[in-house]
C-alpha positions in Angstrom: 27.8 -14.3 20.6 25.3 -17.1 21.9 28.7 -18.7 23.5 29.8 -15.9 25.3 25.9 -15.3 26.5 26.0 -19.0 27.7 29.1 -17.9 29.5 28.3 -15.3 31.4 25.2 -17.0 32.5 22.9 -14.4 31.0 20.4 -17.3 29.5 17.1 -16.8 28.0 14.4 -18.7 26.8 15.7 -19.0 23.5 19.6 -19.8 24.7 18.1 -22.6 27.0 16.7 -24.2 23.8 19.7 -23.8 21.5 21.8 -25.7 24.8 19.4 -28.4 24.7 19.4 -28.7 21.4 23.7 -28.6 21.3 24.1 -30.8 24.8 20.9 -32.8 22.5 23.4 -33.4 19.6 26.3 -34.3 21.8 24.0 -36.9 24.1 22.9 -38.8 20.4 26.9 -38.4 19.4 27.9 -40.0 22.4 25.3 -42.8 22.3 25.4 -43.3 18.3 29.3 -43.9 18.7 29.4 -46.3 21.8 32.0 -48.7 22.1 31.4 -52.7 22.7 32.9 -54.0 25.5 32.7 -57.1 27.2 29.5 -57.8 26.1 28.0 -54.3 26.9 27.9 -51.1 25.3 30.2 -48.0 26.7 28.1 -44.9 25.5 29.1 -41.1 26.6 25.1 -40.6 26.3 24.9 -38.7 30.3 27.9 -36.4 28.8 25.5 -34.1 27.3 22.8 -34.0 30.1 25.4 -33.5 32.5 27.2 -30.8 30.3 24.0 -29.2 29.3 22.9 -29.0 33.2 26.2 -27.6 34.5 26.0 -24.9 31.7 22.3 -23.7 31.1 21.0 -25.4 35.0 18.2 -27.8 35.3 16.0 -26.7 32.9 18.8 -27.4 30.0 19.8 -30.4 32.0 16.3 -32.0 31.8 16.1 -31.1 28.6 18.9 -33.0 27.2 18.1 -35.9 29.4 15.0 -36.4 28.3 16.2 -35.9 24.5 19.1 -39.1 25.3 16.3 -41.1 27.1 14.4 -40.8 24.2 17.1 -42.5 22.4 18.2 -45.3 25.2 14.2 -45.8 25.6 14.1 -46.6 21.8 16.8 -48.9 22.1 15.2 -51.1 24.7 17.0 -54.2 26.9 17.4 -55.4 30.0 18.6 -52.1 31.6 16.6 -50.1 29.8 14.6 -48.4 32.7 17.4 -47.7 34.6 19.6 -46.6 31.7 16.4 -43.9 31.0 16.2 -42.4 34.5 19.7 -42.6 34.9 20.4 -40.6 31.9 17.3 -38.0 32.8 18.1 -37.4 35.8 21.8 -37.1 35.3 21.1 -33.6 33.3 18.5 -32.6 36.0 20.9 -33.3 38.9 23.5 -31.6 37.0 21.4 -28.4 36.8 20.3 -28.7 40.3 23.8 -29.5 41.6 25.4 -26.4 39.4 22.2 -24.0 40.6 22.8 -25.0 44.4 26.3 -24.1 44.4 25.1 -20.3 44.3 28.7 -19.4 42.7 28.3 -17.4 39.6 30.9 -19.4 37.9 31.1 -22.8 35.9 31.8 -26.1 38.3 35.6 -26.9 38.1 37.4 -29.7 36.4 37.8 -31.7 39.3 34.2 -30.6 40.7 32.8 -31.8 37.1 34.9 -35.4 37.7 33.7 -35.8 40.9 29.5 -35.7 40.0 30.4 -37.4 37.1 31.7 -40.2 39.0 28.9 -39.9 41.7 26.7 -40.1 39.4 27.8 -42.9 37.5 27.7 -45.2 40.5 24.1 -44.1 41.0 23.5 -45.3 37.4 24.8 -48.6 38.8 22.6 -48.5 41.6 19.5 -47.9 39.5 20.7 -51.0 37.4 20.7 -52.5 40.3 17.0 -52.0 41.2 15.7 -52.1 37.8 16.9 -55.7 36.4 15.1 -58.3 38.4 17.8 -60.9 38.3 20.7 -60.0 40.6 23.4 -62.0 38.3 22.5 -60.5 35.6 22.6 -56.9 36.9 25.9 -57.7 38.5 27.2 -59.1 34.8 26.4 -56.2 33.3 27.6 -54.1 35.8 30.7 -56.1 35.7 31.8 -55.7 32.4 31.1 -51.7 31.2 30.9 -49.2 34.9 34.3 -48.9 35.1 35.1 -47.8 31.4 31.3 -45.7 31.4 33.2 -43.9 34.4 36.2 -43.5 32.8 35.0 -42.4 29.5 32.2 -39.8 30.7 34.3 -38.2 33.3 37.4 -38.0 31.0 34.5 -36.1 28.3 33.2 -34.4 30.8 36.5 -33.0 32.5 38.1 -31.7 28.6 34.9 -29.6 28.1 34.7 -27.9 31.5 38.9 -27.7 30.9 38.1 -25.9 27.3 35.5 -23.7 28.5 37.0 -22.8 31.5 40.2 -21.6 29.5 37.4 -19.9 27.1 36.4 -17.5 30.3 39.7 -17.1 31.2 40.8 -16.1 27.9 37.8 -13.9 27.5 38.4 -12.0 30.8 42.3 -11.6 29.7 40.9 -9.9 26.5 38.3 -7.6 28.4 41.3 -6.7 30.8 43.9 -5.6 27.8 40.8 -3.8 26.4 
């Protein structure tokens, strides 16, 4: 039932807190379960906010980026700061982006991929301005974007694919009813 309400975009107060607290879960999955690589870690941490801000809009997608920036914040190093913002604002511009679209539909997969990807070079960027030494940016950088882009737009594209195929399957069943 709370699903299909999420679905049709018929959200209240208490919906939008049960999405944060889901998109919540899935933000501390993706960064409890990160993957070393070249020296860095490759987290699917901005899944969530960005899942959570498509699907329940700003609100939601703040929500969930605070709730991972909590966690990265915690976690402290060099890229730290950035890794915070990036991650809270990922959920916010998620909401923003799916609430300026004005369509009363969930973005598409390759819509999803697309922000996903924009916003992981922003993350860059904000690496960029937030570690003082330019090497050391450009090392870490270097070594995990690529798979971080990867990774979070391959998450991100399944779920939209799943509950995309949920609607549709929903709307078949109304239809035969």
């Amino acid at each position: 039932q709370f699903y299909a309400t999420v679905l049709e975009s018929k959200q209240s107060s208490k919906s939008s807190i049960l999405l944060m607290i889901l998109f919540g879960f899935f933000t501390l999955y993706g960064a409890f379960n990160a993957i070393p690589f070249n020296g860095g870690l490759v987290s699917l941490r901005p899944t969530g906010p960005i899942l959570g801000g498509f699907l329940g809009g700003p609100w939601v997608g703040l929500g969930v980026g605070l709730i991972g920036g909590l966690d990265r914040y915690m976690q402290g190093g060099a890229s730290m700061g950035s890794a915070v913002a990036a991650t809270v604002l990922a959920g916010l511009f998620a909401g923003l982006y799916a609430k300026w679209r004005k369509k009363n539909s969930l973005v598409g997969v390759k819509e999803a991929v697309y922000f996903t990807a924009l916003y992981e070079v922003f993350a860059a960027g904000l690496t960029f301005l937030a570690v003082p030494e330019f090497e050391r940016a450009l090392a870490i950088e270097k070594s995990i974007r690529i798979p971080l882009i990867v990774g979070n737009c391959l998450a991100v594209a399944i779920f939209i694919f799943i509950t995309k195929n949920l609607i549709a399957e929903k709307k078949n069943q109304e239809i035969k009813e």
